[in-house]
C-alpha positions, 0 to 999 in steps of 0.5 A, spaced: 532 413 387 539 409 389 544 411 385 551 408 385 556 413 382 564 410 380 568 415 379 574 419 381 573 424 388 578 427 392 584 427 393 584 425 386 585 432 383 583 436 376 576 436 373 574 429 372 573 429 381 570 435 381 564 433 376 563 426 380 564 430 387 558 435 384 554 431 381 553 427 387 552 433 390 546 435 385 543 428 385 542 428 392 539 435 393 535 433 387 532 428 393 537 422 391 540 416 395 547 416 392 554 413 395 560 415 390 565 409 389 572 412 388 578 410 387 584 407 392 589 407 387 586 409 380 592 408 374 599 405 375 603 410 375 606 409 368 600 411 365 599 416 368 605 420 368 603 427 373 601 427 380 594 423 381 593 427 388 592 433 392 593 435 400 587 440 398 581 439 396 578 442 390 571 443 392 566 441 398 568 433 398 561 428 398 560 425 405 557 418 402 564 416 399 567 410 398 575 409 397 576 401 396 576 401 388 584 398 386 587 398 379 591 391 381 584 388 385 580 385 381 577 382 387 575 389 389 572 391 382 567 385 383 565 386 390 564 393 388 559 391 383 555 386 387 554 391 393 552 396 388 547 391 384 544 389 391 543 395 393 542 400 387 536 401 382 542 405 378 550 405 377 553 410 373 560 409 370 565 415 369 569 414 364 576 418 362 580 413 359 580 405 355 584 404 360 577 404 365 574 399 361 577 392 364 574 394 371 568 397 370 566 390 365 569 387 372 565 391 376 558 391 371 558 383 370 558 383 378 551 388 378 548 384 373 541 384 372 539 387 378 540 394 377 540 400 370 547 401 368 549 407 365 556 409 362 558 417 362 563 418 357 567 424 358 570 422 353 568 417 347 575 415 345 582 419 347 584 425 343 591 420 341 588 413 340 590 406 340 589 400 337 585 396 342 581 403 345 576 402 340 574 395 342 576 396 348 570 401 348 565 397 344 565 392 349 563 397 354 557 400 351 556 394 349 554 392 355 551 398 359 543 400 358 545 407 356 551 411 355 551 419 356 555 424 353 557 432 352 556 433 344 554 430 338 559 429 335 561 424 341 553 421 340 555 419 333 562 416 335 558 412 341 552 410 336 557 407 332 561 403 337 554 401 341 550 398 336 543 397 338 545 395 345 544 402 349 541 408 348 545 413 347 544 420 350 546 427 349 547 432 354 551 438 354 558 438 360 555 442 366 559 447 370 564 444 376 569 450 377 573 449 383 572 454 389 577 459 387 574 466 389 573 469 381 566 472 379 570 478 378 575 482 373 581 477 373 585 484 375 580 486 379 573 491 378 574 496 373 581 495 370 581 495 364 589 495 363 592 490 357 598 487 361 601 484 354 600 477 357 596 470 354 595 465 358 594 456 358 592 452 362 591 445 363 595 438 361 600 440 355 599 435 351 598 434 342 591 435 341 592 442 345 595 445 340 601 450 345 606 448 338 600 452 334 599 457 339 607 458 339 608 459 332 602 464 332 605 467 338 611 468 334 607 471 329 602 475 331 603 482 335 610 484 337 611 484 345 607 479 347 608 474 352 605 467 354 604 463 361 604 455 359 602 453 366 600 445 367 602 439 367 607 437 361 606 430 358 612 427 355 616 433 357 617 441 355 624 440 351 620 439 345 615 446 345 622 450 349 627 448 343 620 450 339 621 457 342 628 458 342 627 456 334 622 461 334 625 467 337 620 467 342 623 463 348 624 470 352 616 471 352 614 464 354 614 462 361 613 455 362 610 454 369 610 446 369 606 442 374 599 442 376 595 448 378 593 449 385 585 451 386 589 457 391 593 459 385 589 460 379 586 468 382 593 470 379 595 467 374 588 470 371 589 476 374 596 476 370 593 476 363 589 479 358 585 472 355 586 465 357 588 462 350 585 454 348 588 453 341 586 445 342 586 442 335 581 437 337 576 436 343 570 434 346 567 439 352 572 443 357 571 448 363 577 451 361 572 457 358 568 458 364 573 458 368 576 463 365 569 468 365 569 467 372 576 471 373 572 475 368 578 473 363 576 473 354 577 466 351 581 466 344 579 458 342 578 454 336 572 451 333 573 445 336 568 441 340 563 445 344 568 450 345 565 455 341 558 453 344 562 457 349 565 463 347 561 469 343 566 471 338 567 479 338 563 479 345 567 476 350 572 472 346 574 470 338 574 464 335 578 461 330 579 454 326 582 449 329 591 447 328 592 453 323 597 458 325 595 463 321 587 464 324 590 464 330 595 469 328 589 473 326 585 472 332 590 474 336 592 480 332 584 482 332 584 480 341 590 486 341 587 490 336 587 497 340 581 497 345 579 491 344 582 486 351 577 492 354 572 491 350 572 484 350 573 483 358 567 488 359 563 483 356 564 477 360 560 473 364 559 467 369 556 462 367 549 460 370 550 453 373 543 451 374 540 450 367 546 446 365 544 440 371 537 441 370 538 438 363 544 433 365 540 430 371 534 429 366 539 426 360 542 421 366 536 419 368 533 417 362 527 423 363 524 423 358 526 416 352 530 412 357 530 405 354 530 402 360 526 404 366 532 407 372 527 407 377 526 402 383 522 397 382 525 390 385 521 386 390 525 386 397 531 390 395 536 390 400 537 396 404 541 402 403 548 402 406 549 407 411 553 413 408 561 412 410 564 418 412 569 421 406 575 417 406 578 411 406 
């Protein structure tokens, strides 16, 4: 099959890239044509107020990627559709974010009816919602053949907002870790010593949660510390001026900005369990990533977070925006013994099986409503893969 992906690659960074690089990768060692149209420039800097490159990158970049999509050319948005529509039996749309939308309808009214649509939806709508995201969203699943998602609970979100108009399909998220060099004991093999340190990583923003994890840092077991390391959307004042409220000021690091691939083995190396007090989410990689540094996850039953973590065997869970659970969770986490029993029970995750069953929902294998298969008189001829670039 002649499969056109969209989405973010490198050198755009963080997870949403490294799942488009790696299923493009896996799509084409399972026997498929696939060209990646990426971004040349994906949001206003407004919108997104981090940093949206990186020098390195995180993976083993895609050869057959493209790099001429603009958020200020819609003329790029149609000619993309166009092309792909010409010479694809299916076109896949990655979205992030509402903002996503007008491009990609753009994009899709240039398609047409020349090949399948699907719209891969990593997230339905954002954790932190605006009027239009909602209708913006309804437009687009409106106006794709399918629509995949990582969880039930987004399926029924889905359903709702597509109507009858698009199939809806559930897979859950597959593993796309970066190339860090884990796979082993986050502090190397055989130490079992606690180091008195939690670790978050990611984009610090509400629905994560770090105002929680800092009250119950506050009142869980003395002494220990925390590294707060990612990107802080709308500022750190507000979590600093919380730690200083709560007297934990001198146990919170706060590492700001983005994580590099290259420095991720030490801050897993440096602490006892990664912390993910998320009071709402959808599919993350935060929980694997940690057992491949062979780090034990403390997270909330949020999303499929605890699909993830085995509580009492490489992690504990705990109910989502309340700080006396995570308070016990964290006082059952250093419970003497117990960060040595909890890293001893950690595992890498297998990727296979999870692209196995995320290949076969994307595709529509079995119950797609549409055929995604070829099946078009004459169809133009595949372009020649482009070197990774732009």
């Amino acid at each position: 099959m002649r499969i056109v992906l969209v989405g973010p690659a490198h050198p755009y960074k963080g997870g949403g890239a490294r799942h488009t690089t790696e299923l493009a990768h896996r799509l084409a060692a399972a026997g498929h044509e696939v060209v990646v149209e990426s971004w040349h420039a994906q949001y206003p800097a407004l919108l997104y107020p981090g940093a949206q490159r990186v020098e390195e990158a995180e993976g083993v970049p895609y050869p057959a990627t493209r790099h001429r999509l603009a958020w200020y050319r819609p003329d790029g948005w149609w000619a993309t559709g166009r092309r792909s529509g010409r010479a694809a039996d299916l076109v896949v749309v990655t979205l992030f974010s509402p903002v996503q939308v007008v491009p990609y309808l753009v994009l899709l009214a240039g398609v047409g009816d020349r090949a399948a649509t699907v719209a891969l939806c990593h997230n339905v709508l954002p954790h932190e919602r605006g009027r239009v995201d909602a209708p913006l969203v309804r437009a687009l699943l409106r106006r794709v053949d399918a629509v995949l998602v990582h969880s039930a609970e987004q399926a029924r979100l889905a359903r709702h907002l597509a109507g009858r108009r698009a199939e809806v399909r559930v897979a859950g998220l597959p593993p796309h870790l970066p190339g860090t060099g884990g796979g082993g004991n986050g502090a190397g093999e055989g130490d079992t010593g606690a180091r008195g340190r939690l670790l978050f990583l990611g984009i610090v923003r509400p629905y994560k949660g770090v105002d929680v994890l800092l009250r119950a840092l506050a009142a869980g077991p003395p002494g220990i510390a925390l590294t707060v390391a990612g990107e802080f959307w709308g500022g750190s004042e507000g979590l600093r001026r919380l730690a200083a409220d709560l007297g934990v000021a001198d146990r919170v690091e706060f590492r700001e900005g983005y994580v590099p691939v290259g420095e991720l083995p030490a801050l897993f190396a440096a602490a006892d369990a990664l912390v993910l007090p998320y009071r709402t989410a959808t599919a993350s990689q935060n929980v694997w990533l940690a057992h491949e540094h062979g780090l034990p996850v403390i997270a909330t039953r949020a999303g499929t977070l605890p699909d993830h973590v085995r509580d009492g065997v490489d992690g504990v869970l705990c109910d989502p925006d309340d700080v006396g659970d995570l308070t016990r969770a964290l006082r059952a986490f250093y419970a003497p013994g117990e960060p040595a029993r909890l890293r001893s029970g950690v595992r890498p995750v297998e990727p296979a099986p999870y692209w196995e069953r995320y290949l076969a929902a994307l595709l529509g294998r079995p119950g797609s409503a549409r055929p995604v298969s070829g099946g078009r008189d004459g169809p133009p001829p595949w372009p020649t893969p482009p070197t990774a670039g732009r």
